[in-house]
matplotlib code that plots the C-alpha trace (Angstrom):
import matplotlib.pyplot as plt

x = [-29.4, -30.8, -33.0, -31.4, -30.1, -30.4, -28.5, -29.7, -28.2, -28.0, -25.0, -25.4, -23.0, -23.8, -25.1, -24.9, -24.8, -26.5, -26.0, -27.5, -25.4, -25.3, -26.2, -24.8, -21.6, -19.1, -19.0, -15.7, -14.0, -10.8, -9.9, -7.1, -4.9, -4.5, -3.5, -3.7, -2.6, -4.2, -6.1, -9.4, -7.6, -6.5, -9.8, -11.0, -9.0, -10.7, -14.0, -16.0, -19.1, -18.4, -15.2, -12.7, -12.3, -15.9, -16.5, -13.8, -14.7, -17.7, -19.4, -19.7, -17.0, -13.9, -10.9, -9.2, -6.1, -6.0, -2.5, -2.0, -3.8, -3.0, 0.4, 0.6, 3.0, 2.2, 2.3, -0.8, -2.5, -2.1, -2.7, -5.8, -7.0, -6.2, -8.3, -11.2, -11.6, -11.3, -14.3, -11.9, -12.6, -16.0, -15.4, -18.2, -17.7, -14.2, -13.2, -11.0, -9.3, -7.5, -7.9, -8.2, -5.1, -5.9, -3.0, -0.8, -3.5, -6.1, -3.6, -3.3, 0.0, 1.7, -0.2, 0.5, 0.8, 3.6, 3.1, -0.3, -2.6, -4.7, -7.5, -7.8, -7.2, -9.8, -12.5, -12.0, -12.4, -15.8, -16.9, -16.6, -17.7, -21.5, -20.6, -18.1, -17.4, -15.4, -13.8, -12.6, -13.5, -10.0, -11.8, -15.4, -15.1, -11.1, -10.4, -7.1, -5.0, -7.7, -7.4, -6.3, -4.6, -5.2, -1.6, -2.8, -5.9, -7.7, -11.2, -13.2, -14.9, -18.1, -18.2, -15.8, -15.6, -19.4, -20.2, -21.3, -19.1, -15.9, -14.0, -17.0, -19.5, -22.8, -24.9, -22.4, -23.6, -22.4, -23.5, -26.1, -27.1, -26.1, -24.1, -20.6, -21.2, -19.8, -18.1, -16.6, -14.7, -10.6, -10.6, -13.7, -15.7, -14.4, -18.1, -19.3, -16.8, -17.5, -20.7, -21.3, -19.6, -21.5, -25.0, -23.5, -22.0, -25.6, -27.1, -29.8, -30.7, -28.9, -30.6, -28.1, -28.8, -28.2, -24.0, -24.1, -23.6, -25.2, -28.5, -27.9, -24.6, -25.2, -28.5, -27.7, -25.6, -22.2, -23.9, -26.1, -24.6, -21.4, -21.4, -20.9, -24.7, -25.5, -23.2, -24.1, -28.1, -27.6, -24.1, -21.3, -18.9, -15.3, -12.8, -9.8, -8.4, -8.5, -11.7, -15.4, -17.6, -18.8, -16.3, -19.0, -19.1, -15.4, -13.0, -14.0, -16.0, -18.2, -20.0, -23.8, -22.7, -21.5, -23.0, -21.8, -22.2, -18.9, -20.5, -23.1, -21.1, -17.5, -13.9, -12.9, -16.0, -14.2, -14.4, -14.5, -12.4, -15.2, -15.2, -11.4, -11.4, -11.3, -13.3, -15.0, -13.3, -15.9, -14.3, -17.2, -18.5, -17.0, -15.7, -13.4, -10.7, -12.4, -10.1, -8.7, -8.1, -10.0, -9.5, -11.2, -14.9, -15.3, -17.8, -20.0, -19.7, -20.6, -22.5, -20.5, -20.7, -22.0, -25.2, -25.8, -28.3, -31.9, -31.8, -31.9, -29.6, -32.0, -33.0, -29.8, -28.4, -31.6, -31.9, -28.8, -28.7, -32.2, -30.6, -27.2, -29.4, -31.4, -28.3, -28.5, -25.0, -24.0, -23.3, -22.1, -19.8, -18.7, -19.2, -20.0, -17.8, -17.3]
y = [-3.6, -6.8, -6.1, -9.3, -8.5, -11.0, -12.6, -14.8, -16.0, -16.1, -16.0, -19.6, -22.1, -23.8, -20.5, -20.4, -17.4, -16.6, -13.5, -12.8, -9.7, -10.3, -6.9, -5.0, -2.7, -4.5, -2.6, -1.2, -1.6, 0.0, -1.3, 1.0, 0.3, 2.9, 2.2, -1.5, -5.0, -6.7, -9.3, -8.6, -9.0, -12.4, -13.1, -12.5, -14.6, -17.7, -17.0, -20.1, -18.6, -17.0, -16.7, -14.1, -16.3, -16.0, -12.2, -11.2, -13.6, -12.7, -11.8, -8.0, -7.3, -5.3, -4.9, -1.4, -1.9, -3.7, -3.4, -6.7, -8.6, -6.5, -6.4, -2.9, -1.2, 2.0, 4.6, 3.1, 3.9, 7.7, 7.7, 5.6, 7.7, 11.0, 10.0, 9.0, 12.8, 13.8, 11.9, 10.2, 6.8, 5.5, 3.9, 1.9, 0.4, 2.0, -0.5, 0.6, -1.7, 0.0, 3.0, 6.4, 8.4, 11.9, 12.8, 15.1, 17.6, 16.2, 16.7, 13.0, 13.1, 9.9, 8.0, 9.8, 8.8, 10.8, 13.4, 13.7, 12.2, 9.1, 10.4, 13.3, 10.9, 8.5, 11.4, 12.7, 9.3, 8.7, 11.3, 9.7, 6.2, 5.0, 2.8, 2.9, -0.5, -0.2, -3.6, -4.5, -3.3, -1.0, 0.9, 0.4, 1.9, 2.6, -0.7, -1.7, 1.3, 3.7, 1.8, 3.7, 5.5, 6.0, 8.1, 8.0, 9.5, 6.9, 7.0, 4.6, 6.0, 6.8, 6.1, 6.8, 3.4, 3.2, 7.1, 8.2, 10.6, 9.9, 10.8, 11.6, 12.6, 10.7, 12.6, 11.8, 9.4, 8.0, 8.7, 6.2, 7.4, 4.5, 5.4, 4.1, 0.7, -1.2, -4.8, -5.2, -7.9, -8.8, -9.2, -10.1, -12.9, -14.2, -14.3, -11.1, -9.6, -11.5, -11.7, -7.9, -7.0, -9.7, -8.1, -4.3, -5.7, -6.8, -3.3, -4.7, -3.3, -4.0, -4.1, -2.7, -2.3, 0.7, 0.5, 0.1, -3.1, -5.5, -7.1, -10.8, -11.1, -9.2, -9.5, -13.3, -13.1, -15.2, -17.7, -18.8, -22.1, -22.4, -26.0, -25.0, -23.5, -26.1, -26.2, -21.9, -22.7, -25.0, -22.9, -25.4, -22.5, -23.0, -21.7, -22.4, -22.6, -25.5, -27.5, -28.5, -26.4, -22.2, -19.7, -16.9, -16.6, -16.3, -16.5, -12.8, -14.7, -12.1, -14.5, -13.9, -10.1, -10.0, -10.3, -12.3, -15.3, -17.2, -20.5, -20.0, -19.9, -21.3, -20.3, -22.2, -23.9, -25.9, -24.2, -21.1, -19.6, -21.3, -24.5, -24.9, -23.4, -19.9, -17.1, -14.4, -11.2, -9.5, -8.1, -7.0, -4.4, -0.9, -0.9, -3.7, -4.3, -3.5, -2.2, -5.1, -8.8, -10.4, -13.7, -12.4, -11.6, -8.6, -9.1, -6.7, -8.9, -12.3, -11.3, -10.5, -6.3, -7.1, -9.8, -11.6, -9.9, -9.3, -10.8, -9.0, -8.5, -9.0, -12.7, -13.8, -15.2, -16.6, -18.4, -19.7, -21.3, -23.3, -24.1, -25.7, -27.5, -29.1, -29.7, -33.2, -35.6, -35.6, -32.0, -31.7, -33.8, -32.2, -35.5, -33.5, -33.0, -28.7]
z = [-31.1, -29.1, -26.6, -24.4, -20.9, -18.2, -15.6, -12.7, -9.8, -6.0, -3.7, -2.5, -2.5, -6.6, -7.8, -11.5, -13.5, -16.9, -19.1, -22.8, -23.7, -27.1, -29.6, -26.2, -26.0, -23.3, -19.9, -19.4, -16.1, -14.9, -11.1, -9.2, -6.0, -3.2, 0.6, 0.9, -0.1, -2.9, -1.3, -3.1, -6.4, -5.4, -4.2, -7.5, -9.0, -6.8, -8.2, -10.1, -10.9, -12.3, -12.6, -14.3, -17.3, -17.8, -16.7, -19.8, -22.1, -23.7, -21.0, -20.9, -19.2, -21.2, -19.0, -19.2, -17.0, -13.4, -11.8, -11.6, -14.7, -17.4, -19.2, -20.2, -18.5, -15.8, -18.7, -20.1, -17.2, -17.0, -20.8, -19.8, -17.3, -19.0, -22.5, -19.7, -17.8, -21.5, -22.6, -25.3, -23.7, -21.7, -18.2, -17.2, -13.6, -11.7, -8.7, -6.2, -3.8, -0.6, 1.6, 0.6, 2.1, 2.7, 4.7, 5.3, 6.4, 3.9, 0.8, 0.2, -0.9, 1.6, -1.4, -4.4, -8.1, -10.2, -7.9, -7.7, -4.7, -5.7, -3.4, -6.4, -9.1, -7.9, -7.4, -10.3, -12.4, -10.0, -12.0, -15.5, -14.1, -14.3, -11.5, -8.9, -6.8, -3.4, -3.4, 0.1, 3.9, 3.1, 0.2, 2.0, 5.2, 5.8, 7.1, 8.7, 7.3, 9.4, 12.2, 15.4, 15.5, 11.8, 10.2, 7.2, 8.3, 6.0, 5.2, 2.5, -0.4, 0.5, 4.3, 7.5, 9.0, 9.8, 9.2, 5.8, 4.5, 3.1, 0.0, -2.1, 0.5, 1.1, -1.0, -4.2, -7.4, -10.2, -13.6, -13.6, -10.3, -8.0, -4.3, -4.5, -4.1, -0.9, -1.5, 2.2, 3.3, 4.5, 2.1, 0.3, -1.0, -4.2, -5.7, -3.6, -6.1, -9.0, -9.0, -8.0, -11.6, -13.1, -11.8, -12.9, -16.3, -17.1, -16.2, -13.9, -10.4, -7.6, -4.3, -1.7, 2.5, 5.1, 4.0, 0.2, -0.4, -2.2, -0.2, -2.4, -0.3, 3.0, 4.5, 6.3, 9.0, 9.6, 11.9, 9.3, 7.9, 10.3, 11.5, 15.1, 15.7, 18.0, 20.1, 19.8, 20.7, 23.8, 25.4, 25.0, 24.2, 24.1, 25.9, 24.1, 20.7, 18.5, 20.2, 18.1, 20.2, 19.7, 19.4, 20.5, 24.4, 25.2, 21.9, 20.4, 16.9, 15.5, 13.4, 15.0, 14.2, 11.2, 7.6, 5.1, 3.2, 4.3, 5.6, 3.0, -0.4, 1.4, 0.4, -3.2, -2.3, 0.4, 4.1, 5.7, 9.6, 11.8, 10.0, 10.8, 14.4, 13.9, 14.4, 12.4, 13.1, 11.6, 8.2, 6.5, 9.2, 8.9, 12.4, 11.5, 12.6, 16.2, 19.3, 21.4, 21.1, 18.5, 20.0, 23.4, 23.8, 25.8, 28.6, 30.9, 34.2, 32.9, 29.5, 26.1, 25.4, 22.3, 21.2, 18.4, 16.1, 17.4, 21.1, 24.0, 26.7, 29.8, 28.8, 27.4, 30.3, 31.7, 28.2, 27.6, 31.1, 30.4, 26.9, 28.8, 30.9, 28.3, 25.7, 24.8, 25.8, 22.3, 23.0, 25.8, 25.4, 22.5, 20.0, 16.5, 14.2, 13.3]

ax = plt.figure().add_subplot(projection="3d")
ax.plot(x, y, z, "-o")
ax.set_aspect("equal")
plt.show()
C-alpha cells in the first residue's frame, strides 16, 4: 500500500485542493435527511474546489447513498444501513443534514423511518461511522426546527443550540475518536462542506474550535472581507434597507458576531448577503435563528445588546462618536460602492 496522503488547502476565495490517495481504500460516505430542508445538499452541489465531481471521482470519496444524488431507490438504503450495524459493509464518514426530532416525549417518532425514529437510526449508525459530519446549523445545533417554541423538541447532534449535549451526548466519539464534527450554516458554505469531506477523505487532522467545527473555516469573523467595514470603523450606519453604508448599528446584521468565511470565499465565487444589502443573520452560531426581528438591532438605550467580537461596551460609544467625527467626506456621504 502507498504511503501517499496529502491534501492542501485553505478556505480562501482561489483555494485549490490537492489529494495523492492513490494505493488507499476510498472513504465511504453515507449522508441521511432528518427534520429539515435540503439546503446544504444544494449547497454542495455549488462547490468548485473542489467540487462533487472531483470529491467522487477519484478522489477518495465512494458514495454509499445520499437521498438526493443517488439513483437507488429507498429499499437500498435500509439494506444499506442494515449490512452497516452488521459490520457487512464499512461506513467511513456519516453526514446528517436536518434536526434531530426527539419528540413525542423523547421517542422521536414525528420523524420516523418505516416506523422506526431517525434519532435511533442515526445513533445507531454514529456508532459504525469513523467520522460523523453534522452538515447544517439544523443538524449542528437544532437550528430553525428547535426554534421556540421548539414542537419537535429538536436538538442537533452533539450540541443543544449552544449547550453540549444533544443526541449523542458531549462526551460521545467516533471510531476514530473525533467529536461529531460541526459544519453550521443556513445553510452552509458550499466549500465549508466540500472541503471538510475533502480534509476527512484524506485522513488528516482537522483542527476544530470550542463548537466542533472546523478552525480553517470558523475562526475569522463575518466582518472580515465585507465591503462595507468602512463605513463600520467611522459610524455611517444605515438606517434603512437597500443603501451602501453598515448594516450593524440599527438593521439587526450579525456579521462582527458571527464566524464564517462568507465575504472571504463568496457564494459561487460571486457575492455574499452584505455585498447585496443584506445582513448576516448569523446562521452559523447555535443560537440561530435568534428571538426577534433579524432586520432590527436590539439596543440597551442607545448602544446595540450585543458587540462585535472583542470590544468593550464602556468605550464603544465614546469611540464611535470620535470615529464619526473624523470620517472622511467620501464617507459620509456615502460615495463607495458596497
Amino acid at each position: 500500500m502507498s504511503d501517499r496522503r496529502t491534501a492542501e488547502g485553505r478556505s480562501a476565495a482561489g483555494t485549490y485542493w490537492r489529494w495523492e490517495l492513490s494505493g488507499y481504500d476510498m472513504t465511504t460516505l453515507l449522508w441521511l435527511q432528518t427534520a429539515a430542508c435540503g439546503g446544504d445538499s444544494l449547497a454542495l452541489l455549488s462547490a468548485t474546489s473542489p467540487s462533487v465531481e472531483q470529491l467522487l471521482s477519484g478522489r477518495g470519496v465512494e458514495l454509499l447513498w445520499h437521498p438526493s444524488f443517488s439513483r437507488q431507490p429507498p429499499r437500498y438504503r435500509d439494506e444499506l444501513i442494515a449490512r452497516i450495524v452488521k459490520g457487512e459493509q464499512r461506513l467511513g464518514i456519516l453526514c446528517i443534514e436536518g434536526s434531530i426530532v426527539t419528540a413525542p416525549h423523547g421517542t422521536g417518532l414525528h420523524d420516523a423511518c418505516n416506523g422506526r425514529a431517525k434519532m435511533e437510526i442515526v445513533r445507531e449508525l454514529a456508532g459504525h461511522a469513523d467520522a460523523v459530519v453534522a452538515m447544517g446549523t439544523c443538524a449542528a445545533f437544532g437550528g430553525m426546527p428547535a426554534a421556540q417554541p421548539n414542537p419537535g423538541s429538536c436538538i442537533g447532534l452533539q450540541f443543544d443550540h449552544g449547550k453540549p449535549g444533544g443526541l449523542v451526548g458531549a462526551d460521545w466519539r467516533s471510531r476514530r475518536g473525533l467529536p461529531v464534527i460541526n459544519v453550521p450554516g443556513c445553510p452552509a458554505h458550499p466549500h465549508a462542506i466540500a472541503q471538510t469531506l475533502a480534509w476527512l477523505s484524506a485522513g488528516l487532522p482537522l483542527s476544530l474550535d470550542e463548537l466542533n467545527r472546523p478552525a480553517s473555516h470558523f475562526s475569522r469573523i463575518v466582518h472580515q472581507g465585507c465591503t462595507r467595514n468602512e463605513y463600520h470603523e467611522y459610524n455611517i450606519e444605515d438606517t434603512c434597507s437597500g443603501d451602501r453604508a453598515c448594516l450593524f448599528f440599527n438593521l439587526g446584521c450579525q456579521g462582527p458576531l458571527t464566524r464564517g468565511i462568507c465575504n472571504s470565499d463568496l457564494w459561487n465565487g460571486a457575492s455574499s448577503k452584505t455585498r447585496v444589502g443584506v445582513p448576516c443573520f448569523g446562521c452559523t452560531s447555535p443560537d440561530f435563528p435568534r428571538e426577534g426581528d433579524l432586520l432590527r438591532t436590539e439596543k440597551l438605550s442607545e448602544v446595540p445588546l450585543h458587540l462585535p467580537l472583542g470590544v468593550e461596551r464602556a468605550r464603544y460609544m465614546a469611540y464611535k462618536n470620535l470615529a464619526r467625527a473624523a470620517a472622511p467626506e467620501r464617507v459620509r456621504d456615502k460615495k463607495m460602492d458596497p
